[in-house]
N, C-alpha and C positions, 0 to 999 in steps of 0.2 A: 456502529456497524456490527450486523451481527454474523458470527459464522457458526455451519454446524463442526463437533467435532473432529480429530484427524484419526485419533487414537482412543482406545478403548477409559485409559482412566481419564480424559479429557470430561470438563465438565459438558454435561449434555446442550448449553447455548453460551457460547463463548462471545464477549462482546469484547470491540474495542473503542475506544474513545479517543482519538487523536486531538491533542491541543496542535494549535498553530502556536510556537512561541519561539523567538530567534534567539537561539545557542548565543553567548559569548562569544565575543572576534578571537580567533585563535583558539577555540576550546577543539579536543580531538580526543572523537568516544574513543574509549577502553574497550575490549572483548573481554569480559573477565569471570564470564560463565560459562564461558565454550561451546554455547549456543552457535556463534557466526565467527566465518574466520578473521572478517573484518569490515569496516564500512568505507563508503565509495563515497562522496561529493560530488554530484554532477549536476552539468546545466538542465535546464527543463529541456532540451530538445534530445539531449543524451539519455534524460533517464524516461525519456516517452519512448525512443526507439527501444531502447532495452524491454518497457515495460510491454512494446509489441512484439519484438524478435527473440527475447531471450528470457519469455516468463518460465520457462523450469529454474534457472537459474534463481529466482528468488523465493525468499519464505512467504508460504501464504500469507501471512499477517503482514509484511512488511510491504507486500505488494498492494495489499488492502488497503494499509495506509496512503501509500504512494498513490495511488489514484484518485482517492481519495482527498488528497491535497488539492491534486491539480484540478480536479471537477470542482471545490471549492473556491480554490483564486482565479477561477476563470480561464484556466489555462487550455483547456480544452472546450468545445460546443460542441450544439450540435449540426450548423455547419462544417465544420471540418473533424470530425471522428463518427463514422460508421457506429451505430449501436450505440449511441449515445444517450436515446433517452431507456434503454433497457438497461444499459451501463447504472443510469440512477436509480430505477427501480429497484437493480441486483443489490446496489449497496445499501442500500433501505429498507430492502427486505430482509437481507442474509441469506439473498440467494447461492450464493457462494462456497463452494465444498465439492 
């Protein structure tokens, strides 16, 4: 996924590469750059509503990935999510910013 951008020293095409790969049972990230105050666990229904009602709430990249995911395992179509196939273009293109 590519995005432009946020900040001036930001490189000028910022990509991200999300792996799918399952964390360790019991592993529990660290904050330890002080980037985020901390990280959330939730079900796929919980973190779609979030990702529709409470996107200032998240960081653009994290949200990038997040959708990212779920347009990958199928979690979403385009049956049931509005803007779905411009949803894949956006993240194919790096429409995003």
């Amino acid at each position: 996924m590519r995005f432009p951008p946020r900040r001036a020293h930001d490189p000028p095409d910022r990509r991200l590469s999300p792996l799918s790969v399952a964390p360790p049972q019991g592993l529990v990230p660290l904050c330890a750059d002080g980037e985020v105050d901390g990280f959330v666990l939730m079900p796929i229904p919980e973190l779609l509503a979030s990702l529709r009602d409470e996107l200032p709430l998240w960081k653009p990249n994290a949200a990038l990935v997040a959708v990212d995911f779920v347009v990958r395992h199928g979690l979403v179509n385009v049956d049931d999510e509005p803007g779905y196939i411009e949803l894949l273009h956006l993240l194919r293109a790096g429409g995003f910013g």
